[in-house]
N, CA, C and O atoms as a MOPAC input file, in Angstrom:
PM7 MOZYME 1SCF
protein

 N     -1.98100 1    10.49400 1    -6.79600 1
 C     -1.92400 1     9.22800 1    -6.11600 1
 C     -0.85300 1     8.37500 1    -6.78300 1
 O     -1.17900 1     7.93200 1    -7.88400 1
 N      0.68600 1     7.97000 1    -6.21600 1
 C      1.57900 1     7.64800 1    -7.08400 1
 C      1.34800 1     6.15900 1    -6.43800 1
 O      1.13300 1     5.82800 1    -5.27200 1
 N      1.46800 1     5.42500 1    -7.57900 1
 C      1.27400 1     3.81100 1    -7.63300 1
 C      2.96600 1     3.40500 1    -7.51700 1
 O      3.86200 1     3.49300 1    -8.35700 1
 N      2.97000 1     3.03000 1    -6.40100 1
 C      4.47900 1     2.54200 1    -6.21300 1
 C      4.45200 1     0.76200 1    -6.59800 1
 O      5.36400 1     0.04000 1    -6.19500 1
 N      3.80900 1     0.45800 1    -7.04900 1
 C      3.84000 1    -1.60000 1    -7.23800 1
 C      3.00900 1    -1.89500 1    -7.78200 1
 O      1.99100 1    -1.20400 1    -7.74100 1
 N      3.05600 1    -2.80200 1    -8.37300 1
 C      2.13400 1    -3.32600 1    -9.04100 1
 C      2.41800 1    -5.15900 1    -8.92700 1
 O      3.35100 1    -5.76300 1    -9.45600 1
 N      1.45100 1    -5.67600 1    -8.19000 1
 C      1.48100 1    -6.85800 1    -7.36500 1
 C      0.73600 1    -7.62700 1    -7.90700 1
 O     -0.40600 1    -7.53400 1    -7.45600 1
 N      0.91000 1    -8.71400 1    -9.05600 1
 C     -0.16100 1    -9.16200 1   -10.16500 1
 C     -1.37900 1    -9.07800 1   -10.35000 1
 O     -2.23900 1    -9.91700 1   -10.08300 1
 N     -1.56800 1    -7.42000 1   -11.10800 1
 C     -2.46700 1    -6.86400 1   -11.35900 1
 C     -2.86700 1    -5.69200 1   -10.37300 1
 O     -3.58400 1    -4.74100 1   -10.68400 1
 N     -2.23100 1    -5.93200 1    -9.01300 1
 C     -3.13800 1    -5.51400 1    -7.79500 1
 C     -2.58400 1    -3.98900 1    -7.74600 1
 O     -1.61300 1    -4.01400 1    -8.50200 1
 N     -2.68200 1    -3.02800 1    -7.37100 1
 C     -2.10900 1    -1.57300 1    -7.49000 1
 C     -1.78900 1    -1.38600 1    -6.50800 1
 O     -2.67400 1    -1.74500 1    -5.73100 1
 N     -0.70900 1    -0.87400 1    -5.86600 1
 C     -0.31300 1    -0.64200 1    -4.35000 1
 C      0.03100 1     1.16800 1    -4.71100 1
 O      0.82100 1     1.56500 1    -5.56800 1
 N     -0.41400 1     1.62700 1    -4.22500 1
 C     -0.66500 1     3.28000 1    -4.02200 1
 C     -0.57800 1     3.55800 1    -2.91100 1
 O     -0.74000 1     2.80600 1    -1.95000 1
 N     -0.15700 1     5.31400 1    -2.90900 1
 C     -0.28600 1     6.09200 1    -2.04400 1
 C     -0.72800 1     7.35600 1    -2.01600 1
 O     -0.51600 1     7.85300 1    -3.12200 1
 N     -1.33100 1     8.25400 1    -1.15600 1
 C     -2.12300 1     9.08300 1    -1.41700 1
 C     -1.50100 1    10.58700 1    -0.65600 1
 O     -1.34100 1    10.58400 1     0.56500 1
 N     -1.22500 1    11.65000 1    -1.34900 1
 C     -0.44300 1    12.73900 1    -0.54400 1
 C     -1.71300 1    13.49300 1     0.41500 1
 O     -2.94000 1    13.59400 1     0.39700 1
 N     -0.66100 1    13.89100 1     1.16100 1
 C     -1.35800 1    14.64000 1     2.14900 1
 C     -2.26600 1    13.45600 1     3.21500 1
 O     -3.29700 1    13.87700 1     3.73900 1
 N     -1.86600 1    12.13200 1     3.46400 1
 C     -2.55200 1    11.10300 1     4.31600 1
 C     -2.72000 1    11.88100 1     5.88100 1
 O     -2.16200 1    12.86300 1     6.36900 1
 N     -3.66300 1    11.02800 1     6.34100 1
 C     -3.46900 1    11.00300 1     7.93200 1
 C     -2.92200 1     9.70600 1     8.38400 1
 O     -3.01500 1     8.70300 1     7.67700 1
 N     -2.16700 1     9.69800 1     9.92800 1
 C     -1.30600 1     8.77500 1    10.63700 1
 C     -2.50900 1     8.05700 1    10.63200 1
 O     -3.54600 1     8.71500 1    10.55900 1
 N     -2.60600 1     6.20800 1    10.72800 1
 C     -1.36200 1     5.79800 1    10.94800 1
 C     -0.74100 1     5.57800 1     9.36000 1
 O     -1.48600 1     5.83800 1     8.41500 1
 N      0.34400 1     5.19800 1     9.16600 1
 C      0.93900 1     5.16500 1     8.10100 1
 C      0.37400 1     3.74700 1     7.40400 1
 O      0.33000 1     2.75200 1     8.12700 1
 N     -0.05500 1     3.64500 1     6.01000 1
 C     -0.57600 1     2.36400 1     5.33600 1
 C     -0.26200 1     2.77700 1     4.02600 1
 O      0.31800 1     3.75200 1     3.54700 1
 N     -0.80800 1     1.75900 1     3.57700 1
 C     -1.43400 1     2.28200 1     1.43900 1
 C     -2.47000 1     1.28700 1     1.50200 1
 O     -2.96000 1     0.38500 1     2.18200 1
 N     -2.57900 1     2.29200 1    -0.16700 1
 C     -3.88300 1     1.49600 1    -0.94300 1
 C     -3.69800 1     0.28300 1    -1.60000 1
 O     -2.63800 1     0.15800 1    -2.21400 1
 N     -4.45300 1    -0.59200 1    -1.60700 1
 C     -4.69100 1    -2.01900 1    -2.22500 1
 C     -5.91700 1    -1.51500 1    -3.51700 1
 O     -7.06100 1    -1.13000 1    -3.27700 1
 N     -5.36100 1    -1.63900 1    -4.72100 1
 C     -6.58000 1    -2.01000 1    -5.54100 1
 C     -6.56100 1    -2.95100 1    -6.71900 1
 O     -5.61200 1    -2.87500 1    -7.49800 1
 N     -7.64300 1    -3.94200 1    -6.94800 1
 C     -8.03200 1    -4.84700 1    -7.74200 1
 C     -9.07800 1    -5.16200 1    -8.12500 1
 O     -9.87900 1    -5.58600 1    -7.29200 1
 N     -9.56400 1    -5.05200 1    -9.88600 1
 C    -10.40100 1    -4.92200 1   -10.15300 1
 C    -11.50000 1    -3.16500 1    -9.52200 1
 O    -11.25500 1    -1.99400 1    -9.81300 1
 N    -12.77200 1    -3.79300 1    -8.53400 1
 C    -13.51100 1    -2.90400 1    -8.45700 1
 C    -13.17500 1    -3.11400 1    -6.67100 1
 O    -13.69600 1    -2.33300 1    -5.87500 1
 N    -12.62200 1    -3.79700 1    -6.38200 1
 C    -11.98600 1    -3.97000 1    -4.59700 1
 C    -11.23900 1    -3.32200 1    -4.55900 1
 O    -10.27000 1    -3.40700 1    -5.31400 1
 N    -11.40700 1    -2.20700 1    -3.47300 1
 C     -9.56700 1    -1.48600 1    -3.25700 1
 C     -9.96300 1    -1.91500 1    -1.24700 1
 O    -10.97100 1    -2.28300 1    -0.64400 1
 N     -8.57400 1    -1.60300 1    -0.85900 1
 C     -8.36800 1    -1.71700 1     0.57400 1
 C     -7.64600 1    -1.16300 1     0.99200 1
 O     -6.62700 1    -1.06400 1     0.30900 1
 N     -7.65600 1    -0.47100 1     2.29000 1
 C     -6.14900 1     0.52800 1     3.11300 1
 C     -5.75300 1    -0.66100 1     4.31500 1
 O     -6.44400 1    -1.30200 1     5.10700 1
 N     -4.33000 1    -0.60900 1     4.03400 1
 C     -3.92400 1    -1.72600 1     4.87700 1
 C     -2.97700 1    -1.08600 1     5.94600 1
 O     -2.08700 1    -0.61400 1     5.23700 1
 N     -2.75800 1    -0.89000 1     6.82800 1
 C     -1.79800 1    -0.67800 1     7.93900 1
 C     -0.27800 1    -1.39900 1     7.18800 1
 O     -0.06800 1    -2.46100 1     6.60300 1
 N      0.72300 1    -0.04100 1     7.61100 1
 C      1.94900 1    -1.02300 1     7.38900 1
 C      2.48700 1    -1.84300 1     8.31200 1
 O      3.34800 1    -2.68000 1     8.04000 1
 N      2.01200 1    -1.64800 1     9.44700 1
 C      2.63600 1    -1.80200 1    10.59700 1
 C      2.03100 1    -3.37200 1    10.87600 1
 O      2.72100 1    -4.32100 1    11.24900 1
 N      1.53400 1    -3.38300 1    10.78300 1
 C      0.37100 1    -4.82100 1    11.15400 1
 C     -0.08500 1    -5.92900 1     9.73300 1
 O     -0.29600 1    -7.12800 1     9.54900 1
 N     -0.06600 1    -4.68100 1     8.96200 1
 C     -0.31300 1    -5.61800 1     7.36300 1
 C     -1.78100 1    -5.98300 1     7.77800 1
 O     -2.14100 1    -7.10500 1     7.41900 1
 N     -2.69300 1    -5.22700 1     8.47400 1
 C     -4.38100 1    -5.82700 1     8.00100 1
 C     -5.05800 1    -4.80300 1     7.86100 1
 O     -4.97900 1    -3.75100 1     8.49600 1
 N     -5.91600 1    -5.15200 1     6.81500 1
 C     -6.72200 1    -4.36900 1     6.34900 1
 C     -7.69300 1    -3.46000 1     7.35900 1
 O     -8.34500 1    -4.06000 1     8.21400 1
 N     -7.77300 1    -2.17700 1     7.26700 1
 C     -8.10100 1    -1.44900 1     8.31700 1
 C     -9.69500 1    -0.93700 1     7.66600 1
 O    -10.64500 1    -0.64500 1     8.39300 1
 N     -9.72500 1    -0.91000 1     6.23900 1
 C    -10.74200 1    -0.31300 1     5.59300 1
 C    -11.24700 1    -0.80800 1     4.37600 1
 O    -10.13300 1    -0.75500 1     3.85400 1
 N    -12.18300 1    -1.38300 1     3.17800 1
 C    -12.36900 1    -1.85900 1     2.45700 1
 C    -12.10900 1    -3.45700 1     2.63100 1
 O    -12.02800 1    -4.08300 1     3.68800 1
 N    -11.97600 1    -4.04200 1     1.01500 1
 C    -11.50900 1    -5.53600 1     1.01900 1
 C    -11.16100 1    -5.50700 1    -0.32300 1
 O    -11.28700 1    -4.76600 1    -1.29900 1
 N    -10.59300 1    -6.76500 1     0.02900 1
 C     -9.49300 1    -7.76100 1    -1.19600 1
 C     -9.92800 1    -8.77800 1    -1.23400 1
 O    -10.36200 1    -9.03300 1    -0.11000 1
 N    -10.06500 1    -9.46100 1    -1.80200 1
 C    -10.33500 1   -10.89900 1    -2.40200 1
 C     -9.40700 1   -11.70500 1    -1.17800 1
 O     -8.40100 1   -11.13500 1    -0.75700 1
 N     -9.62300 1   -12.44900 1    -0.87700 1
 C     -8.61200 1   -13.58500 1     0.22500 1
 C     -7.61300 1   -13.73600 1    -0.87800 1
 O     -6.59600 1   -13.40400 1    -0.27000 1
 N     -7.16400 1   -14.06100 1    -2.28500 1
 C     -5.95300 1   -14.55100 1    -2.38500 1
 C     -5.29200 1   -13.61000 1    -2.92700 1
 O     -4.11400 1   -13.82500 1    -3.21200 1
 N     -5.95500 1   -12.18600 1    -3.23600 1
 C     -5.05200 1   -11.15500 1    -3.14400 1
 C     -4.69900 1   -10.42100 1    -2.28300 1
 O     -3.74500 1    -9.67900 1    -2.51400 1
 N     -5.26300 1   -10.39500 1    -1.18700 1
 C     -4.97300 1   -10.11100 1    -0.00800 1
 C     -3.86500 1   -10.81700 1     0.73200 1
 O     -3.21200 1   -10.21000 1     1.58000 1
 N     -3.65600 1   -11.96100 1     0.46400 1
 C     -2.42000 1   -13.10400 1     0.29700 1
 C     -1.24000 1   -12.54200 1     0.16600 1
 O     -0.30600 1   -12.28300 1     0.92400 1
 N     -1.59700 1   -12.33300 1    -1.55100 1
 C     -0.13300 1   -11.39900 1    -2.21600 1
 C      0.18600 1   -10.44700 1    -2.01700 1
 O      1.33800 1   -10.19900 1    -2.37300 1
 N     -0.63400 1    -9.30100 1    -1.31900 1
 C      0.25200 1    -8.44000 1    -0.86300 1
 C      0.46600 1    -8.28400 1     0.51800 1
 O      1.36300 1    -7.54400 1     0.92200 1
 N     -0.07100 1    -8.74000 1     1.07600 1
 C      0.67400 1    -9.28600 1     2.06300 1
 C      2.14600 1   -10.09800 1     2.41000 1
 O      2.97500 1    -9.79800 1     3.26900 1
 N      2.17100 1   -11.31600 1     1.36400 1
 C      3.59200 1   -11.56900 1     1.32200 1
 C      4.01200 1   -10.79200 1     0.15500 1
 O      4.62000 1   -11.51700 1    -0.63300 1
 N      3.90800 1    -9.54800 1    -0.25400 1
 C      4.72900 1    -9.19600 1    -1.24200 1
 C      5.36600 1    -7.80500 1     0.05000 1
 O      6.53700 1    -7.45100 1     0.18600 1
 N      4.25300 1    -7.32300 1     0.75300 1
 C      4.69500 1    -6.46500 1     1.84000 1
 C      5.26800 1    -6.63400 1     3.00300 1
 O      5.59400 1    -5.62800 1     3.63300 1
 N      5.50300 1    -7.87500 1     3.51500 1
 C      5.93800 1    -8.14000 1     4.53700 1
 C      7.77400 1    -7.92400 1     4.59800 1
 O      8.30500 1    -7.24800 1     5.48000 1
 N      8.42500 1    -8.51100 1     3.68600 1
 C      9.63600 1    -7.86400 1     3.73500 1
 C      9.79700 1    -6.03300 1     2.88900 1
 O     10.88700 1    -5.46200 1     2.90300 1
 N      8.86400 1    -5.54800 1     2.40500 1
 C      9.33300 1    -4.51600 1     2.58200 1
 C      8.51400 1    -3.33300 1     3.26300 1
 O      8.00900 1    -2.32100 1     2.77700 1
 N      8.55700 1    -3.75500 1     4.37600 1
 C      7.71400 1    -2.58800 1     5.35200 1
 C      8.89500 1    -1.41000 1     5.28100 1
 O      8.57400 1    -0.22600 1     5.39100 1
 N      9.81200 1    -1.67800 1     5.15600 1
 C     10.87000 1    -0.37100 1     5.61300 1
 C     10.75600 1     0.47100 1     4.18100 1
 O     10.85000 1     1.69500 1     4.09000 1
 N     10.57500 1    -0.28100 1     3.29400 1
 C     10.67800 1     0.69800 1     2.05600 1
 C      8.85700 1     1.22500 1     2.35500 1
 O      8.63300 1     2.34800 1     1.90500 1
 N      7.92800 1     0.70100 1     2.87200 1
 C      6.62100 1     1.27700 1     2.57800 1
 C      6.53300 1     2.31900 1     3.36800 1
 O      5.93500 1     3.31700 1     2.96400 1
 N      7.06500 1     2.29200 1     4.54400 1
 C      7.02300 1     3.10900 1     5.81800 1
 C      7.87300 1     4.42500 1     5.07800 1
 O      7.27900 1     5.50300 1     5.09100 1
 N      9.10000 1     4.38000 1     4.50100 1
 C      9.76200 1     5.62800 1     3.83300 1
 C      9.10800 1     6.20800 1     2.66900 1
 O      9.41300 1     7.31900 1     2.23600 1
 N      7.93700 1     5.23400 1     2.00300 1
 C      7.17000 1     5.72400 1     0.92200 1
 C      6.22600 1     6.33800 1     1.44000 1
 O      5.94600 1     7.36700 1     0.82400 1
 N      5.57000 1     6.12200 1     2.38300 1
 C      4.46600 1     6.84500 1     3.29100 1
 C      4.50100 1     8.41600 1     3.65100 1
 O      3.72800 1     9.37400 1     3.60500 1
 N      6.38300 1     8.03400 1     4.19500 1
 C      6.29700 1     9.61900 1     5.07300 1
 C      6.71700 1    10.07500 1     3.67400 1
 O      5.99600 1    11.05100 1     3.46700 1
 N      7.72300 1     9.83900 1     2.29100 1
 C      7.96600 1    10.80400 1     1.26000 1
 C      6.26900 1    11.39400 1     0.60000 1
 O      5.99800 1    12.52300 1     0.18900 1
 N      5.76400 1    10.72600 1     0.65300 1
 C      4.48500 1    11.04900 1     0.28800 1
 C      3.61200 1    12.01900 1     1.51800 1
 O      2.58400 1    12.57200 1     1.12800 1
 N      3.98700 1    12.18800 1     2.81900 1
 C      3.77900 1    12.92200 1     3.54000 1
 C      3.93100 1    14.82800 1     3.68700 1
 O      3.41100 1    15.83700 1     4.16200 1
 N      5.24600 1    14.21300 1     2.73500 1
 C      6.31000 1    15.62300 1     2.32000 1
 C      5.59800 1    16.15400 1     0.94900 1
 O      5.91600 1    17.29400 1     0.61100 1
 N      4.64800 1    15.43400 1     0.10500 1
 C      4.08100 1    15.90600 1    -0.94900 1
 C      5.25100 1    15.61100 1    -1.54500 1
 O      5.78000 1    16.57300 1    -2.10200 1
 N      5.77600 1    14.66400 1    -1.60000 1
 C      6.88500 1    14.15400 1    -2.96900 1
 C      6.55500 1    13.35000 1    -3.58500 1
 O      5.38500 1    13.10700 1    -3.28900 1
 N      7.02800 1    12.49000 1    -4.61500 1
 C      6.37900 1    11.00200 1    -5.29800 1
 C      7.77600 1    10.18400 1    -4.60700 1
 O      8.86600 1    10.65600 1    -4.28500 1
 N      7.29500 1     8.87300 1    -4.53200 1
 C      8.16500 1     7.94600 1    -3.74500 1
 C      8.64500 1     7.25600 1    -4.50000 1
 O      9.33800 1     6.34700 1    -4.04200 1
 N      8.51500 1     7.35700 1    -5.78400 1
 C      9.03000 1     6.49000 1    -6.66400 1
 C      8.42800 1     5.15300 1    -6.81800 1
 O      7.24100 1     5.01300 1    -6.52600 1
 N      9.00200 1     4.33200 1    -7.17100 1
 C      8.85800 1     2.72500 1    -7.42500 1
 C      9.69200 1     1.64800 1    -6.12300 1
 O     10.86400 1     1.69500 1    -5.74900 1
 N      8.61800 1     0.76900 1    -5.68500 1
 C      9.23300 1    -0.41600 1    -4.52000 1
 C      9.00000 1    -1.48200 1    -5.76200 1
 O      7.96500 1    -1.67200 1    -6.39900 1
 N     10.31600 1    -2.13000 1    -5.90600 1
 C     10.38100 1    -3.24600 1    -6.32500 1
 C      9.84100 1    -4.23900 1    -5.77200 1
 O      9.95500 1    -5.36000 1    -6.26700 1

């Protein structure tokens, strides 16, 4: 499960071998969440409202890098690091 961000404190992951639609993981503390990239809302679990905040605006300009981290992780590769 390669942790591409780290969003104060919050873990933004991804998981190989996913099913469509394309998202990641949110985790903080003992809360994790799968968020849609496409839409940015939480499809499964929860986040705290003001971390749910931050990655939200930490994801909103980079959907294009999450969407290419998704499918490299599709391929069974590591996606590296999203700034």
């Amino acid at each position: 499960m390669p942790t591409v961000a780290t969003v104060d404190g919050i873990k933004i992951q991804f998981y190989h071998d996913e099913h469509p639609p394309s998202h990641f993981h949110a985790e903080f503390a003992e809360h994790q969440a799968v968020i849609s990239i496409d839409t940015l809302k939480v499809v499964k679990g929860h986040l705290p409202r003001p971390q749910l905040r931050k990655v939200v605006a930490w994801a909103e300009p980079r959907k294009a890098l999450l969407l290419g981290a998704w499918m490299t992780c599709q391929a069974d590769t590591n996606p590296g690091k999203i700034p």
